[in-house]
C-alpha positions in Angstrom: -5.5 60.7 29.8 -7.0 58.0 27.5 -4.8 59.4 24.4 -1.8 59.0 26.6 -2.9 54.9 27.2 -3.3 54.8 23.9 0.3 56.3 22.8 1.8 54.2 25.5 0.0 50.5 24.6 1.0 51.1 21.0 4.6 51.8 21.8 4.7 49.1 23.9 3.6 47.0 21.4 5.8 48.3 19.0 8.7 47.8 21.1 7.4 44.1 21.5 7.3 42.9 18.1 10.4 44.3 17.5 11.8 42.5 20.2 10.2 39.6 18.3 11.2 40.5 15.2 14.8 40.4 16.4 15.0 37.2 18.4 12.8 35.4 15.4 16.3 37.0 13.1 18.8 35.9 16.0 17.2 32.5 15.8 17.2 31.9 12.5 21.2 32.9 11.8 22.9 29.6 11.7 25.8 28.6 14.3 28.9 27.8 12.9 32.6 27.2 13.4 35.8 28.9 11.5 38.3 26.1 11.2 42.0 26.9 9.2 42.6 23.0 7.7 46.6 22.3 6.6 48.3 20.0 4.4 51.2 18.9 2.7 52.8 16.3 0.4 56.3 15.7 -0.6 56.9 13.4 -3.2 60.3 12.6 -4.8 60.7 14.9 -8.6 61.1 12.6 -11.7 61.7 15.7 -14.3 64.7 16.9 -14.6 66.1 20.0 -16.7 69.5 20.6 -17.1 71.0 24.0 -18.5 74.0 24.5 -20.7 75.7 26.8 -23.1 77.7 26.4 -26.9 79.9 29.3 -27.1 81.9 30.3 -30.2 84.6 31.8 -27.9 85.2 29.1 -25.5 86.6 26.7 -28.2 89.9 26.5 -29.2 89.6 25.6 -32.5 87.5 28.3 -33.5 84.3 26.1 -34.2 81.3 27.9 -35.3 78.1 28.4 -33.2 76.1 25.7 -36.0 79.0 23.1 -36.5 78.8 23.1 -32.5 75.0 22.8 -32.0 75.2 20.2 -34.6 77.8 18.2 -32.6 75.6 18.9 -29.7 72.2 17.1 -31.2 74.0 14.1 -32.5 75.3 13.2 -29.2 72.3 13.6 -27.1 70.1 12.1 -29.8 72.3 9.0 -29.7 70.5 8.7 -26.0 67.5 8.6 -27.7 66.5 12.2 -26.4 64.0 13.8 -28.6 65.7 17.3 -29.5 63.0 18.4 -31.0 60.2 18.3 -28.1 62.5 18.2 -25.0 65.6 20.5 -26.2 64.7 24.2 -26.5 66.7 27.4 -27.0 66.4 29.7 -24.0 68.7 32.1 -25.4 70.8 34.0 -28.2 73.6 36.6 -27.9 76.7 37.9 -29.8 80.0 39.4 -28.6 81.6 42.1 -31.1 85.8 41.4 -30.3 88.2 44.1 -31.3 91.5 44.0 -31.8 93.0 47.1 -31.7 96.6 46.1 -32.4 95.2 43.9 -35.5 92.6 46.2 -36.1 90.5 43.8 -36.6 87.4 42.1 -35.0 85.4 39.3 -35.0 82.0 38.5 -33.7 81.3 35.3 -31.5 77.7 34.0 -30.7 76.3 32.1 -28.0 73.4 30.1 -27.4 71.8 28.9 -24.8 69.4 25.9 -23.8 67.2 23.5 -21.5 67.1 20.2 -21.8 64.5 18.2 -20.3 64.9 14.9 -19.1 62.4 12.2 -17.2 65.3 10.3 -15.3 68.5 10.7 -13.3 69.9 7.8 -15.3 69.5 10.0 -19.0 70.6 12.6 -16.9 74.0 10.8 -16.0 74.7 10.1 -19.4 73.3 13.8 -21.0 76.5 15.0 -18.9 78.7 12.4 -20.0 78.3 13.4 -23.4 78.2 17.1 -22.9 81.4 16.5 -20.4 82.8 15.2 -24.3 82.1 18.4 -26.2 83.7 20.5 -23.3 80.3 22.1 -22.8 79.5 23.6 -19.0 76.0 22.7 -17.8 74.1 22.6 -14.5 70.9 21.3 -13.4 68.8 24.4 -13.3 65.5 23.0 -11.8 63.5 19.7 -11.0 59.6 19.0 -11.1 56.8 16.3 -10.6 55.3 14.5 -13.7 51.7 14.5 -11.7 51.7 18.0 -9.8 48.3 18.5 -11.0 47.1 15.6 -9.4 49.2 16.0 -6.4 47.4 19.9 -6.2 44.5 18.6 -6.1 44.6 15.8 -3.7 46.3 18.0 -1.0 43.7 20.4 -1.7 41.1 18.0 -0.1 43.1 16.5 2.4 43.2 20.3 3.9 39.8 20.1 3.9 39.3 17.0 5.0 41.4 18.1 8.3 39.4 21.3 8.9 36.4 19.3 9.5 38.6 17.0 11.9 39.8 19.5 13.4 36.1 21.0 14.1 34.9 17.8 15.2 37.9 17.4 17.4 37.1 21.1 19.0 33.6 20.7 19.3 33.2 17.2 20.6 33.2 18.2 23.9 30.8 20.9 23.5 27.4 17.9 22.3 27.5 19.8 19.1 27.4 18.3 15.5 29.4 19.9 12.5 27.2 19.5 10.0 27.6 20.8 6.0 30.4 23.3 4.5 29.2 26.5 4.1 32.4 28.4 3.4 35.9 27.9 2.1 38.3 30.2 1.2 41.7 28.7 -0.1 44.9 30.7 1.2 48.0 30.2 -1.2 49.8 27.4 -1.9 53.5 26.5 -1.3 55.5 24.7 -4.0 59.2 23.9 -3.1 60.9 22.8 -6.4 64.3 24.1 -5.3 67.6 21.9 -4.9 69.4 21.2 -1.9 71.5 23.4 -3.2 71.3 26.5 -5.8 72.2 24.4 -9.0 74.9 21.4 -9.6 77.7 22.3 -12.0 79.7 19.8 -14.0 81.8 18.0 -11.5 79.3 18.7 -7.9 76.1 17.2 -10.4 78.5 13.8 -11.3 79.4 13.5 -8.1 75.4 13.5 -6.8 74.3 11.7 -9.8 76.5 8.5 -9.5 77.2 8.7 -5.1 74.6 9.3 -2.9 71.6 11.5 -4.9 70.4 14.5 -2.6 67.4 16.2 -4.3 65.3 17.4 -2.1 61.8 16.5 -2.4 59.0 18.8 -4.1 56.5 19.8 -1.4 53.1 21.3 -1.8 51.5 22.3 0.7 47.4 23.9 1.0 45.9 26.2 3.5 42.4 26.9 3.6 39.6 28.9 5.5 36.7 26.4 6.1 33.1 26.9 8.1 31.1 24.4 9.0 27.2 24.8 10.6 27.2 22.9 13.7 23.8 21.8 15.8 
């Protein structure tokens, strides 16, 4: 009888400092609150690149690909446009034409390029001059001069509003959100596209010089955040 006391108290007591044991670990998990914090800028784009292509078959007069791109420089570097740092060639190919009445052929090459420019006005008169040369273009994409800084400040601002937000939730509930103890950033959105696709010869004038309609670059941040509260 005694040895089953004994078995019994020591279970029991086993069973009670576990009990301890658990509540001491429940305890000392902090509480916290899961918020999602959003934000987003838009901002109006001040770089500019417009796209274009010399092409030995297009002309009438049968100009070669270097005479061309030579014409080419001299009349955007009359701007003032650094060719060198804000012209490059984005790409080279060559057509093989037969003749098979003349039986003869002739090859043509064409290049093509992206000019960078830093405002709408250069822009204006980059497709005046290229308008002179008979040379097609569009404006193939637009972008912001500061995106790093703009990254990074709507970066903060969504984390700035998570802890709103918690505060907002909570204050209600007599609690206090305290420190950040977790943040996961979701992926960001970056909207450099056009109002439309691209803007050809006549469609980019007609923007350019009227009533300009680029649509604004927006970047926009998502992120996990968890505050302890008390």
């Amino acid at each position: 009888m005694k040895s089953i006391v004994k078995i019994v108290s020591i279970g029991a007591a086993v069973m009670a400092f576990a009990a301890c044991v658990q509540n001491s670990t429940q305890n000392n998990v902090p509480s916290y609150v899961e918020i999602v914090g959003t934000a987003e800028k838009e901002v109006e784009p001040d770089i500019f690149y417009l796209s274009f292509s010399l092409d030995e078959s297009d002309n009438a007069k049968k100009i070669d690909i270097n005479a061309m791109e030579q014409r080419m420089l001299a009349a955007l570097q009359s701007l003032g446009i650094d060719t060198k740092n804000d012209l490059t060639v984005t790409g080279m190919s060559g057509d093989d034409w037969y003749w098979w009445w003349r039986k003869s052929h002739k090859k043509y090459q064409r290049k093509t390029y992206s000019l960078k420019m830093e405002n709408l006005d250069l822009v204006n008169k980059s497709c005046d001059k290229l308008d002179s040369l008979k040379v097609s273009y569009r404006l193939s994409k637009v972008d912001y001069s500061q995106m790093d800084e703009l990254k990074k400040e709507v970066q903060q601002e969504a984390v700035r509003a998570a802890r709103q937000k918690a505060e907002n939730l909570l204050s209600g509930e007599n609690k206090k959100v305290n420190e950040l103890i977790y943040l996961q950033e979701k992926e960001a959105f970056n909207n450099q596209s056009l109002y439309r696709n691209s803007y050809d010869n006549y469609a980019l004038k007609s923007v350019a010089y009227e009533s300009p309609s680029f649509k604004k670059i927006k970047v926009s941040y998502d992120v996990v955040a968890r505050f302890s509260i008390t």
